[in-house]
C-alpha positions in Angstrom: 0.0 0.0 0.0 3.0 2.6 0.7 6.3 2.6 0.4 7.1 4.6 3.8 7.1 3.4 7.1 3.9 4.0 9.4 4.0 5.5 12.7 1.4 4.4 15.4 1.2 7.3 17.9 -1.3 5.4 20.6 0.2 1.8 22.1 0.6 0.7 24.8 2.7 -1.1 27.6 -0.2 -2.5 30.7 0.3 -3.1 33.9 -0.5 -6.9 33.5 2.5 -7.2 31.3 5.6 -5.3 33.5 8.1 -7.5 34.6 7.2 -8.8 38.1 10.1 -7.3 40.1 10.3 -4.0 38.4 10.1 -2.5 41.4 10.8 -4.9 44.7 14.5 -4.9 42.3 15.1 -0.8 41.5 13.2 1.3 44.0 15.3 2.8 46.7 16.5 -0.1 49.3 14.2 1.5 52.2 11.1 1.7 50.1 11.5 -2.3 48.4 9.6 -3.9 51.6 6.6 -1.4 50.4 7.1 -2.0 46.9 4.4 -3.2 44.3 4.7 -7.1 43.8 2.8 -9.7 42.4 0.5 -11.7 45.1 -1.6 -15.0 44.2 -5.3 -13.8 45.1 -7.9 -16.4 44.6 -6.1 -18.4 42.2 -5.2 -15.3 40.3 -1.4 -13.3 39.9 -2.2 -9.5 41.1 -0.4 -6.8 41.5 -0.6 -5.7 45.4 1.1 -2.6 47.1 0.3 -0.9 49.9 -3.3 -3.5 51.1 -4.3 -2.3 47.5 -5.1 -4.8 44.4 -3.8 -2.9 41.5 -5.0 -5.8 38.9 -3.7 -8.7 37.5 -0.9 -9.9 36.2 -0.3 -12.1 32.7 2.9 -13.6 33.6 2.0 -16.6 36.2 2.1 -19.9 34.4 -1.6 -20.4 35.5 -4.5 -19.6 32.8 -7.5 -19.0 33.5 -10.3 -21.5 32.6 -13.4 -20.6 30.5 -14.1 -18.1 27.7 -12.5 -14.1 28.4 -15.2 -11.5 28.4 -12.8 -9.2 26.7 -10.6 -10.0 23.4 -7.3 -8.6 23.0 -5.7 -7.6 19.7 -3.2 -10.8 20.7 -6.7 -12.9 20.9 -8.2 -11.9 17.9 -5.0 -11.7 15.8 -3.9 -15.0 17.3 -1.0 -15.1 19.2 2.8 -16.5 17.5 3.5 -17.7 21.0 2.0 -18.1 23.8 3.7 -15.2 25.9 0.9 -13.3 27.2 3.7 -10.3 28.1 5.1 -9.8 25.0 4.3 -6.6 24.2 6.6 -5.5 27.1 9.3 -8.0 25.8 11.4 -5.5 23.0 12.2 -8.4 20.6 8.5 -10.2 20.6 7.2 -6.5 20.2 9.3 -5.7 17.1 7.9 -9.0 15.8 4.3 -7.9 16.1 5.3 -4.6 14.5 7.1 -6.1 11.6 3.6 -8.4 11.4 1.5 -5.7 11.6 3.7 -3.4 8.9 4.1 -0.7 11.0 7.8 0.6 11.8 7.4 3.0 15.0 5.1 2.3 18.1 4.4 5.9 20.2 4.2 3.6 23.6 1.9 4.9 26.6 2.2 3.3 30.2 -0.5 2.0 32.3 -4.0 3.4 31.9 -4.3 4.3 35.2 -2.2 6.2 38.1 -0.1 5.4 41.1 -2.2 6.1 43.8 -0.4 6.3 46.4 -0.4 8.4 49.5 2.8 8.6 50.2 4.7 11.2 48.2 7.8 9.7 48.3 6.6 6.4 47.5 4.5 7.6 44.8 7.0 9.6 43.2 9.5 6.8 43.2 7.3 4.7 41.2 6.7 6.6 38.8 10.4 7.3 38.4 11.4 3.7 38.4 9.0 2.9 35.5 10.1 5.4 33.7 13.8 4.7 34.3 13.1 0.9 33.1 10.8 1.8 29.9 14.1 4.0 28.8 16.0 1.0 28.7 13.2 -1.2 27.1 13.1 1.5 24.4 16.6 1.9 24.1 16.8 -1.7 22.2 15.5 0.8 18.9 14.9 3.7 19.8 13.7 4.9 16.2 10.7 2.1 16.8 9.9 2.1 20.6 9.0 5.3 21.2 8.2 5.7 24.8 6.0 8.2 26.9 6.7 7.9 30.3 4.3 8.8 33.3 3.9 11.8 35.3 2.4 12.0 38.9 -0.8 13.7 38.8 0.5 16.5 41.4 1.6 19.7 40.2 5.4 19.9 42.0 6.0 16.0 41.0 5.4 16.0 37.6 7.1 19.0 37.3 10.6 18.0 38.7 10.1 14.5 36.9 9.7 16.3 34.3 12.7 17.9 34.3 14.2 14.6 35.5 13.2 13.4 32.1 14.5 15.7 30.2 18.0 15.6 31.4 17.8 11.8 30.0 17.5 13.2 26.5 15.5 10.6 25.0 12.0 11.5 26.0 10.0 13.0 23.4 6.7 13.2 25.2 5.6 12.6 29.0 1.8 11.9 30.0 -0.4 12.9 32.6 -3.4 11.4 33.6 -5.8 14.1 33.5 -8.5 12.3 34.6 -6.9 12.4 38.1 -5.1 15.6 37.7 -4.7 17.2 41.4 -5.9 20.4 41.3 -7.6 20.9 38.4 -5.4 22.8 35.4 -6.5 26.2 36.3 -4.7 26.3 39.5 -1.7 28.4 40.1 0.5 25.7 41.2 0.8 24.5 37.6 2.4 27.3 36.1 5.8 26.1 36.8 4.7 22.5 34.8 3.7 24.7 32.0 6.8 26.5 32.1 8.5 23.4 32.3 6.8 22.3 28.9 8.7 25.0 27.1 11.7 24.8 28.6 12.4 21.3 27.9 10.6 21.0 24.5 8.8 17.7 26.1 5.5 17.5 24.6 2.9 16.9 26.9 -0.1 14.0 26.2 -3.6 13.2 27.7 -4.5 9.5 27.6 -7.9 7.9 28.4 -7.7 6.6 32.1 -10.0 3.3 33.0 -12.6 3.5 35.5 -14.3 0.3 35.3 -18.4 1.4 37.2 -19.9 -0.7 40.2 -23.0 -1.8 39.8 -25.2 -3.7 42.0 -26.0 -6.4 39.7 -22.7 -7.9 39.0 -24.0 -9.7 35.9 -25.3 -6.3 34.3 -22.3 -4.4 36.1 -19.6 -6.4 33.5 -21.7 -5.8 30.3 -22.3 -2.3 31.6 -18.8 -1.2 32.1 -18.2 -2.5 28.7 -20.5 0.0 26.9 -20.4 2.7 29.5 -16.7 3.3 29.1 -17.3 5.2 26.2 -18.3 8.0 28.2 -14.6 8.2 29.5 -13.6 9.2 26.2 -14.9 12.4 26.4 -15.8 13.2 30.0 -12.4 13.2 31.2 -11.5 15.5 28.7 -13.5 18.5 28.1 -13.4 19.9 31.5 -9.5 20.0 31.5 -9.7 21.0 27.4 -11.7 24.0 27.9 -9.3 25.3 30.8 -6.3 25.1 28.9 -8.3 27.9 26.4 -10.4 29.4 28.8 -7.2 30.4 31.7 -5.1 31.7 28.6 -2.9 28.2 29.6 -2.0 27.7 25.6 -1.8 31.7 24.4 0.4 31.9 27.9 2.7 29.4 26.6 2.5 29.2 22.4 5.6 26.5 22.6 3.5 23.6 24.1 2.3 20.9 22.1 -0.4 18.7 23.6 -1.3 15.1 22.0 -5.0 13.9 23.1 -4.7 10.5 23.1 -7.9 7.8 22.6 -10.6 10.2 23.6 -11.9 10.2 20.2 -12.1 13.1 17.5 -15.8 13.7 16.8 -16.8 15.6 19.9 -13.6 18.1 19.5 -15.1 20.5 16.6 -18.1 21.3 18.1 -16.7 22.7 21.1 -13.4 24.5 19.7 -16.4 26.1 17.3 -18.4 27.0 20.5 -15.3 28.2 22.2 -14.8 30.3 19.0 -18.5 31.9 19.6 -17.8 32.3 23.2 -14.5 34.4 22.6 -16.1 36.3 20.0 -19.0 37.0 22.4 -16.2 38.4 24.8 -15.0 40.9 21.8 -18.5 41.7 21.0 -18.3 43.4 24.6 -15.1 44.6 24.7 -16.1 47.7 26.2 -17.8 46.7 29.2 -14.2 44.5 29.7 -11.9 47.3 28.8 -13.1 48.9 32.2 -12.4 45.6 34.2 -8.9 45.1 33.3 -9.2 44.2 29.6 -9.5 40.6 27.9 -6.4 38.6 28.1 -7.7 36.3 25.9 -6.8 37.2 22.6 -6.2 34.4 20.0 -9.0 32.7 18.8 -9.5 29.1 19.9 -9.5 27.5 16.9 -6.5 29.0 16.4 -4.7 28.2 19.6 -5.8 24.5 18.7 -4.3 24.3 15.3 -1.1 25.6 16.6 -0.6 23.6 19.0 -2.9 20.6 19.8 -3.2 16.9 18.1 -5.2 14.3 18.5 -4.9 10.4 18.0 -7.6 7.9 15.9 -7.3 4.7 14.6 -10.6 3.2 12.4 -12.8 6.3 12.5 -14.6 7.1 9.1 -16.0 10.8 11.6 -12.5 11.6 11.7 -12.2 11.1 7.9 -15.1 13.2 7.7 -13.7 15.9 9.6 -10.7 16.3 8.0 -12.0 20.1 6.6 -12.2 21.3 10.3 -8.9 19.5 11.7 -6.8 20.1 8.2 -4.2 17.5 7.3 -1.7 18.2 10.0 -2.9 18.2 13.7 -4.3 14.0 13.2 -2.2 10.9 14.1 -3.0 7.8 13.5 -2.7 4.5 15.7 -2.8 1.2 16.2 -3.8 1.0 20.2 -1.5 -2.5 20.1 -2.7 -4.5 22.5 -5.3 -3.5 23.4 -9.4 -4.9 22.8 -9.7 -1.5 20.4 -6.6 -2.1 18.9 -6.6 -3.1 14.8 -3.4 -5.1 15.1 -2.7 -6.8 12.7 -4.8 -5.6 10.2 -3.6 -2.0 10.1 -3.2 -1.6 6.5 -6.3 -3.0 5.6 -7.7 -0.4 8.0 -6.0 2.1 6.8 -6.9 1.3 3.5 -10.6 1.0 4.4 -11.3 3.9 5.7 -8.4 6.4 3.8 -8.6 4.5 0.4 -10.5 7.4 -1.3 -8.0 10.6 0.2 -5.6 11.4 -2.0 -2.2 9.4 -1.3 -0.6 12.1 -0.2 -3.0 13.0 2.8 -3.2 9.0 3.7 1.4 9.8 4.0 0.5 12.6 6.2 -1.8 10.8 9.2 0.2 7.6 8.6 3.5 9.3 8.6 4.3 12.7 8.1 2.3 14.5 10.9 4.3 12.0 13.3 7.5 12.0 12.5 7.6 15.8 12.2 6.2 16.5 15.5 8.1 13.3 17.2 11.5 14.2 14.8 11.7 10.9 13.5 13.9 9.9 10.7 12.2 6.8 9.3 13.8 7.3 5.3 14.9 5.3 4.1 13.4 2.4 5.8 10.9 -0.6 5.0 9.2 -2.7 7.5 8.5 -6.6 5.7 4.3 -7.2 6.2 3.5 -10.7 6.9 0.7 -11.8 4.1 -2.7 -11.9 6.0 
């Protein structure tokens, strides 16, 4: 279909698939006996720190019996071996890649947070996964293209930030917005936003799972399963609207924000109503000129071409939308692993649902928009496409 390589910008590395003694073996020797560590719980390998049951774990030589209620890209795509962890083994990774046709993974972390009272313990969490996935990348660092974490805390993700950035191999860093402490409007946050510029780190939203309790377990499970979409867009458009809304982006015109699996469909109707709303503000400029002024003085839909992107993998609304977003600010992905993910079909996906844009446009989400932003150079490379 192309003779360039594509660039997933949304996988993923779980918390089911982290090697068991990431941290009991690299945090800080006073904090191992606290350490997160794999627990047998009812028959079932979980991860346990602190009295809490952060979820399971795919690496115990124990399967469960019975049909899943949830299929995996490795389920549906069948699996080459049976190594439930491999997408958090480099080598078995590249494998699926070089299957799948697709050169460059943009890797997330764990769709949830470390939550943790206990700064210190918190903090040195996050640190030591981050420290481990630069190693895990580092076996191709043109391909594995990790985002490490950031605590959810103003002052913490700030000086991990900057703890990042001294590596010098971090392209992007992710907070959990969902459980962002305070929200983004809040003072203490200027110095992360500073931070952003500073260090050139582009900064990325990603989903977070919230799985709802319902008092009919049954109903609960096939619930959760539909009601999840909700989580696409209701964790974002509170912390969206602020970063227009407090003047976070026209503050600071050098950030670059990725929005990550929230879909794309809900974002054009409210940059447009943000455009109204500003240009409601300038309607009345003279009743604010006596109150200080307006601050706010680049249009939204501005401020969003400039500086904000958003992910998509089979979405015939974001094909459609393509007029509002323009050709630049969309990046495509795969999702690999995960139950959305189209692993290993990506170029018959792509092809599906891109077959009738011009071929240059189909380089742009599949390539070009990346590897600019990420400063990739893919050329001249091929990735070998297993027949399907």
């Amino acid at each position: 279909m192309s003779d360039y390589p594509l660039i997933s910008c949304d996988d993923h590395l779980d918390l089911n698939m982290l090697p068991a003694d990431l941290w009991t073996s690299r945090l800080p020797e006073h904090l191992r006996d606290r350490a997160p560590h794999i627990e047998m719980r009812d028959g079932r390998a979980v991860w346990i720190c602190e009295g809490q049951n952060w979820g399971g774990w795919n690496g115990h030589a124990g399967k469960p019996t019975g049909p899943k209620p949830i299929f995996t890209a490795l389920d549906r795509g069948g699996h080459i071996d049976q190594t439930e962890r491999r997408p958090a083994v480099p080598e078995l990774r590249l494998a699926d890649m070089d299957r799948d046709g697709v050169y460059s993974h943009v890797i997330f972390g764990p769709v949830t947070s470390i939550n943790l009272e206990d700064v210190e313990l918190r903090d040195a969490c996050y640190r030591v996964y981050n420290d481990w996935l630069a190693e895990f990348c580092a076996v191709a660092p043109d391909r594995l293209i990790g985002v490490p974490m950031l605590p959810e805390f103003p002052e913490s993700a700030t000086a991990e930030l900057y703890r990042l950035a001294e590596k010098g191999i971090f392209k992007q860093a992710n907070l959990q917005i969902a459980a962002a402490n305070p929200r983004l409007h809040d003072e203490r946050w200027e110095p992360f936003w500073n931070a952003l510029e500073e260090t050139g780190i582009i900064l990325s939203f990603h989903v977070v799972v919230f799985m709802p309790k319902a008092s009919d377990p049954a109903r609960g499970k096939v619930a959760g399963v539909l009601t999840h979409a909700k989580s696409f867009v209701e964790q974002f458009i509170d912390p969206f609207v602020d970063l227009f809304a407090w003047g976070i982006l026209e503050r600071h015109p050098k950030i670059k924000i990725v929005i990550a699996e929230s879909g794309v469909g809900w974002l054009p109707w409210l940059v447009e109503e943000l455009d109204y709303r500003h240009w409601r503000l300038w309607e009345a400029k003279e009743f604010w000129e006596d109150k200080g002024g307006i601050p706010l003085k680049t249009k939204p839909s501005d401020l969003f071409k400039r500086q904000i992107y958003a992910t998509f993998q089979e979405s015939p609304t974001a094909m459609s939308l393509l007029q509002f977003y323009g050709e630049n600010n969309l990046l495509w992905a795969t999702d690999y692993p995960h139950p959305d993910s189209i692993w290993p079909n990506s170029r018959a996906a792509i092809q599906r649902q891109m077959g009738h844009l011009p071929a240059e446009v189909i380089r742009k989400l599949t390539h070009d928009n990346a590897a600019k932003l990420y400063g990739l150079d893919t050329e001249p490379k091929s990735v070998a496409v297993a027949a399907e």
